[in-house]
C-alpha positions as CSV (number, residue, x, y, z in Angstrom):
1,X,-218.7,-138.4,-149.4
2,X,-216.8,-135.9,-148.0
3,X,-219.0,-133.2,-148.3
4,X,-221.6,-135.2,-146.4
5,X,-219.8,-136.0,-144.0
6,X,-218.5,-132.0,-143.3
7,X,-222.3,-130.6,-144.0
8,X,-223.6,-133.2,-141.8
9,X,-220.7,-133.5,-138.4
10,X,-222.6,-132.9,-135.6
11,X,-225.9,-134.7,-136.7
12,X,-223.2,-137.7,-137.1
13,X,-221.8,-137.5,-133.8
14,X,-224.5,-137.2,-131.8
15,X,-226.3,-140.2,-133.5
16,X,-223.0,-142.3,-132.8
17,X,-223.5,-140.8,-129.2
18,X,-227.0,-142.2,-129.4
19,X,-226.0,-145.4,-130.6
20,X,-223.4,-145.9,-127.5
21,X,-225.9,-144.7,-124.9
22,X,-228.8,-147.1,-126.3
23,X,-226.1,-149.9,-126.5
24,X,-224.9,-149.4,-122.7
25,X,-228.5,-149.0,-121.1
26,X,-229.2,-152.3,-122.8
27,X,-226.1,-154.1,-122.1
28,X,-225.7,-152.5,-118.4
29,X,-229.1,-151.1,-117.0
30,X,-230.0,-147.5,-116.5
31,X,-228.4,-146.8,-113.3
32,X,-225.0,-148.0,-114.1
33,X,-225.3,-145.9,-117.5
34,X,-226.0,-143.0,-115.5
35,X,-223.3,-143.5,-113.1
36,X,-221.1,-144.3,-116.2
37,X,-222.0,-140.9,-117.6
38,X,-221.7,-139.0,-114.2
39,X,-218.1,-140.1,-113.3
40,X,-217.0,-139.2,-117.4
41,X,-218.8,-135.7,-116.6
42,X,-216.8,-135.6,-113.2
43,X,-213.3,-136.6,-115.3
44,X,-213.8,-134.0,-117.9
45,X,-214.9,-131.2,-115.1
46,X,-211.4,-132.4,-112.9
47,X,-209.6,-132.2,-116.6
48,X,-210.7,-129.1,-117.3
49,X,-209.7,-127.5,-113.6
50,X,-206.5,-129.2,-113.9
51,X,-205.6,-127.8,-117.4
52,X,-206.7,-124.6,-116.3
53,X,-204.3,-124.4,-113.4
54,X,-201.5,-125.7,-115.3
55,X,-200.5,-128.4,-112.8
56,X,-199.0,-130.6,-115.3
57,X,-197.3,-128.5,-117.0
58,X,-193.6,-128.4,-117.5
């Protein structure tokens, strides 16, 4: 089982990804997913400017 599951990662991942977007389209609409998906883009983009710049770091 571990094999399968090192071989095949990123096929697993994105299907669990795929699973989680069909679940909030259905649950929430399309527009609120996509503004769901656009503010966790805009939260990893500030994340990644803020780790670059060290701001938080001690």
């Amino acid at each position: 089982m571990k094999d399968f599951v090192n071989e095949y990662k990123i096929p697993i991942i994105f299907a669990l990804l795929g699973l989680l977007l069909a679940i909030l389209i259905m649950s929430v609409g399309f527009f609120k997913t996509l503004l769901i998906l656009a503010l966790t883009i805009a939260g990893a983009f500030v994340g990644f400017i803020v780790k670059d710049l060290d701001i938080f770091n001690n």
